[in-house]
C-alpha positions in Angstrom: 1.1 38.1 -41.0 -1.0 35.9 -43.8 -3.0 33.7 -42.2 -3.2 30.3 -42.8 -5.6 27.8 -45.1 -8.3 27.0 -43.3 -7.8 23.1 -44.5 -4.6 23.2 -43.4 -5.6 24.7 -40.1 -8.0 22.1 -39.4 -5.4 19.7 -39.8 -2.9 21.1 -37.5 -5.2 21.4 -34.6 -6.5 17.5 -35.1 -2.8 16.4 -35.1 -1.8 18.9 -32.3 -4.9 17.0 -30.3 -4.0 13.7 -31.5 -0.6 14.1 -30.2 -2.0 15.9 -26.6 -5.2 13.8 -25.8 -2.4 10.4 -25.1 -0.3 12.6 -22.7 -2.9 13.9 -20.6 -4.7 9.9 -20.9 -1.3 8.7 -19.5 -1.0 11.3 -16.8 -4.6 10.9 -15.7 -4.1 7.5 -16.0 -1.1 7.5 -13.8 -3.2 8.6 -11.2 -5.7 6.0 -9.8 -7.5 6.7 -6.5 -6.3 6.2 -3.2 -7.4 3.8 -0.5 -4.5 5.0 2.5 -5.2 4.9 5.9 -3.8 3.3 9.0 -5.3 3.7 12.4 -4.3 6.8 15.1 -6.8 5.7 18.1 -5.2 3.7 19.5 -2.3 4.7 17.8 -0.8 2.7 15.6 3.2 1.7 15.9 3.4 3.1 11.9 1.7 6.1 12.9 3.4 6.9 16.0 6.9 6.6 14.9 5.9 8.6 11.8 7.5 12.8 11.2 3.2 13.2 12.3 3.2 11.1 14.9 4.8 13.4 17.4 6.5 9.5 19.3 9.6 9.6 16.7 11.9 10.7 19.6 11.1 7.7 21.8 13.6 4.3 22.4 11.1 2.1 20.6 10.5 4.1 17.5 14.5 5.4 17.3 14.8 1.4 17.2 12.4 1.1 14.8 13.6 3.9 12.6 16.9 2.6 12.7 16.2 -0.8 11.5 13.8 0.8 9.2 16.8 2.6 7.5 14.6 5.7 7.0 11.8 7.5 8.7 8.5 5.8 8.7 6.7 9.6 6.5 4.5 7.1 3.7 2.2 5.9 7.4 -0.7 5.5 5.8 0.8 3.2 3.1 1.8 -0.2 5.1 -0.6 -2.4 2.0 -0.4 -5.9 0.3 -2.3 -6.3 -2.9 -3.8 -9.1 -4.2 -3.9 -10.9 -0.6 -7.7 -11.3 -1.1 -8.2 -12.8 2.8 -5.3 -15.1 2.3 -3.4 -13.2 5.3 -2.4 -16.1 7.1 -1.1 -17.6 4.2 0.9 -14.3 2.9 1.6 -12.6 5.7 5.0 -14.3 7.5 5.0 -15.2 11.2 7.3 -12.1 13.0 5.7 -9.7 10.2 2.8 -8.9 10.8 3.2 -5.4 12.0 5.3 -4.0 8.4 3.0 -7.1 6.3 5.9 -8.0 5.4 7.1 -5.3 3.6 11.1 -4.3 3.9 9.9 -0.8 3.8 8.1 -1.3 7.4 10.4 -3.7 9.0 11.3 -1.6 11.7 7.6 -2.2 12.6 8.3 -5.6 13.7 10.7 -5.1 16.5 9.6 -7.1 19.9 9.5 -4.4 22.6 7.2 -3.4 25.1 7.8 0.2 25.2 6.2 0.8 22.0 4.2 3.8 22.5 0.6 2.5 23.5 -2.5 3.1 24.8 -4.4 2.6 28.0 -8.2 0.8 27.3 -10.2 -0.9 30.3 -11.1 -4.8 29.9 -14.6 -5.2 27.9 -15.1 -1.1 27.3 -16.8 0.1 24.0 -13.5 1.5 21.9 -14.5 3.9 19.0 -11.2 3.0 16.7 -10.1 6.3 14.8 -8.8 5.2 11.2 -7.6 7.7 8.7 -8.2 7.5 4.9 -8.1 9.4 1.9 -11.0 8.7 0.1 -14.1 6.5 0.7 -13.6 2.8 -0.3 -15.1 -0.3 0.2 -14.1 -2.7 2.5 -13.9 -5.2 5.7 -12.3 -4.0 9.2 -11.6 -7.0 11.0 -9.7 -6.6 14.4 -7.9 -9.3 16.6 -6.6 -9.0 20.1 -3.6 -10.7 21.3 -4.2 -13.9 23.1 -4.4 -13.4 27.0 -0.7 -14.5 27.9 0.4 -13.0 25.2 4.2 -12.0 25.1 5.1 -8.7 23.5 9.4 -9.8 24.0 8.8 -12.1 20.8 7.5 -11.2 17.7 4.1 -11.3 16.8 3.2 -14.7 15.0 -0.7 -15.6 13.6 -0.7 -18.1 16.3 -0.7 -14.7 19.3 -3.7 -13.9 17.6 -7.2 -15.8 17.7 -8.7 -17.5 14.7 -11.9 -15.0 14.4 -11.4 -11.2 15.0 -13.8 -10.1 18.4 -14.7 -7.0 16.1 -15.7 -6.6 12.1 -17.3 -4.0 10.0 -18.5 -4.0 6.8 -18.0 -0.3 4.3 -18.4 2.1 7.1 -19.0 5.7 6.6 -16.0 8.2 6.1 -16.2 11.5 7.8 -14.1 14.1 8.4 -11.2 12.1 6.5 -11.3 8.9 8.9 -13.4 5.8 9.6 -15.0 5.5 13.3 -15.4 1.9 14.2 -17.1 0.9 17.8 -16.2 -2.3 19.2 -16.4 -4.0 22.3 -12.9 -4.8 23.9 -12.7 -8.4 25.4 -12.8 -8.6 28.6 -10.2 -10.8 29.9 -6.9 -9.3 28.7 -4.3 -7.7 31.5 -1.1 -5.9 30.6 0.4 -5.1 27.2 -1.3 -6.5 24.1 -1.4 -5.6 20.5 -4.7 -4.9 18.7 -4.2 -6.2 14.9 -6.0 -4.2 12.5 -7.0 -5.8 9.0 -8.4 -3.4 6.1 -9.1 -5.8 3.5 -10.4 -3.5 0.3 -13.6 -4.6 -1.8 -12.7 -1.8 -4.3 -9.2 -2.1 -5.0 -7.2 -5.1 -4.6 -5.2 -3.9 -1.2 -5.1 -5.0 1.8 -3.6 -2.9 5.1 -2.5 -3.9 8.1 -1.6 -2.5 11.4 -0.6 -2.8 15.1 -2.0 -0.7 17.8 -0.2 -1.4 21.1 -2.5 -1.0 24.2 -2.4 -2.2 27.7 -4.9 -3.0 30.1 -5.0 -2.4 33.8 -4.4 -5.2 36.2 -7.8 -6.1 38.5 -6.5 -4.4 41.5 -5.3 -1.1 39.6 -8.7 -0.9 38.8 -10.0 -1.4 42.1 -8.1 1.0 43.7 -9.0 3.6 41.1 -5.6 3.8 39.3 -5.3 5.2 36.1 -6.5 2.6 34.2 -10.1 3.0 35.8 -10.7 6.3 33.6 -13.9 6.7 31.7 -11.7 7.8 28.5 -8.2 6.9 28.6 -5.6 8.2 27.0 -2.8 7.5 24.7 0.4 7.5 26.4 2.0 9.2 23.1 -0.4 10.9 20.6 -0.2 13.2 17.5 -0.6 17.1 18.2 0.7 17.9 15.0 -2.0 18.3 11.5 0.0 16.7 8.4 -0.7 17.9 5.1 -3.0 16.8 2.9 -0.8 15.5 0.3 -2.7 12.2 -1.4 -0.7 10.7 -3.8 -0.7 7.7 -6.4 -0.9 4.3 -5.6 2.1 2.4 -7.0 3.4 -0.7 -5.7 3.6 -2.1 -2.0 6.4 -1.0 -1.5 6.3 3.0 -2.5 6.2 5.5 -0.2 3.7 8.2 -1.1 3.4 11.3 0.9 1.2 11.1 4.5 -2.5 11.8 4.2 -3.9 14.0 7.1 -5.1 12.7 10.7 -5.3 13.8 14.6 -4.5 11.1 16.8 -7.2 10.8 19.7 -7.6 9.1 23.0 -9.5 6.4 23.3 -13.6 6.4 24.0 -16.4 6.2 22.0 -17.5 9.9 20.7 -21.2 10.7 19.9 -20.5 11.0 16.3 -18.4 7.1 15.8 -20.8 4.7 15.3 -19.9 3.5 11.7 -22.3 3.4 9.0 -22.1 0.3 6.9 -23.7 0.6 4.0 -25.5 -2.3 2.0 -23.9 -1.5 -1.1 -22.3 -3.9 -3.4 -18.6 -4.3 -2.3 -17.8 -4.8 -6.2 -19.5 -1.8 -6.7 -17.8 0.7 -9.5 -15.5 3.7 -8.8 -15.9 6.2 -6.1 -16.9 9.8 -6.9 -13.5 11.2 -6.2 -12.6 8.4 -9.8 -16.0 9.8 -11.6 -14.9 13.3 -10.7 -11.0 12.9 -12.0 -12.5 11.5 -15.2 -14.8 14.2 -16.0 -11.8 16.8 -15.1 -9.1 14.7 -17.7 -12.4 15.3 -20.2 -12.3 19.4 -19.8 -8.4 19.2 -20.1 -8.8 17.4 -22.8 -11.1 19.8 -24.9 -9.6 22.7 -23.7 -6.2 21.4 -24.9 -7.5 21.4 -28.4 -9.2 24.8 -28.2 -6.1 26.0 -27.2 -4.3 24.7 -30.0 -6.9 25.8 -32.4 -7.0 29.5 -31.3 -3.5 30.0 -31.4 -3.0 28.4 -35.0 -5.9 30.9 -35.9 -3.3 34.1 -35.3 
């Protein structure tokens, strides 16, 4: 076989790179980080209705489903972008729970036999949240107003103006944010802990509703089972899901589920969160830094690959 001008070689391999290096810029392009999460102690209404939420067979999340018109598998992507803190403002009365996305509607149904956890009045809570990847960001969590009545949707005005909880770029470990917080203290029967994940580092912002209940005064007294030093969920996850992270799209895409184990309630040695001091403009995570240098090495080897079999 003659073997071709080397002129005419080099030429070939530049236009066979020219015409590889856009496709692999487009599909590493097409693939921007992920922020996902949603919260699984207490378990969230998103979560626990989910295929991984092991709560799918219950009345309240068959309800849910079915108004949902499909199975609630994207969990961890209930977001809003571009809210940037305007929640009150973007986020209708009634929708809080799905942010008003159609995708999560079912979310908003008002029940109170959503599955739900137990927490005593005024303990210290250690709030499981699942994510992807580390990002930068604001937790700020509300607590329905005492009174509060779970047979009507949830409107802004259920919740109080300041959130009783709020951290600032806590630490990811082990694939999930642990935030300790101090439960008020004057709260009986079923309420809805509102969770707000406003990013720093992308321009999302997630929401979610936890429904827990809180033991009357004399259930405590008489040592029922809301006196327990760690209560429990009354539905939680036994079931791993697969690490699956996918791209961020639009608000309303449903990506595959990122892994989590619900947990029962209680602060564990290892929760306190670690907020750093960092910039919350601050560039790209290393998971972003990482993906870049990897598009550079399939980049080059594209073109070596082109080049060595031209050579033959």
């Amino acid at each position: 076989m003659a073997r071709m001008p080397w002129t005419t070689v080099r030429r070939t391999s530049a236009a066979a790179a020219a015409a590889v290096t856009p496709f692999l810029l487009t599909v590493f392009a097409a693939a921007p980080a992920q922020a996902h999460g949603a919260p699984t102690d207490p378990v969230s209404r998103v979560f626990a209705c989910s295929p991984d939420g092991d709560s799918s067979g219950t009345a309240a999340c068959r309800a849910a489903i079915a108004a949902n018109g499909q199975p609630f598998t994207a969990w961890d992507n209930l977001r809003v972008a571009n809210v940037n803190g305007r929640d009150r403002q973007t986020i209708p009365d009634g929708k809080l729970c799905s942010g008003g996305l159609p995708a999560y509607r079912g979310l908003d149904l008002a029940r109170s036999d959503w599955p739900s956890t137990r927490l005593p009045p005024g303990a210290t809570l250690t709030m499981k949240y699942v994510s992807t990847i580390p990002h930068t960001g604001t937790f700020r969590m509300y607590l329905t107003e005492p009174g509060y009545d779970p047979s009507k949707p949830l409107k802004w005005s259920d919740l109080p103006e300041q959130p009783f909880a709020q951290v600032r770029d806590p630490a990811l470990t082990d694939g999930a944010y642990r935030i300790r917080m101090t439960l008020p203290k004057d709260r009986t029967g079923r309420h809805v802990l509102y969770t707000i994940w406003q990013n720093s580092s992308t321009a999302d912002t997630y929401y979610s509703c936890s429904d827990v209940v809180f033991p009357a005064a004399a259930e405590k007294d008489t040592g029922g089972a809301g006196a327990a030093a760690s209560p429990t969920p009354s539905k939680t996850a036994k079931k791993e899901p697969a690490k699956s992270p996918t791209p961020t799209a639009s608000a309303a895409s449903a990506p595959a589920p990122t892994p989590s184990v619900a947990r029962s309630a209680g602060a564990a040695p290892d929760s306190t969160p670690v907020a750093a001091d960092a910039d919350p403009a601050s560039g790209p995570s290393a998971p972003i830094l990482a993906g870049g240098a990897a598009a550079v090495l399939v980049l080059t080897g594209g073109a070596a690959l082109a080049l060595r079999l031209l050579r033959r």
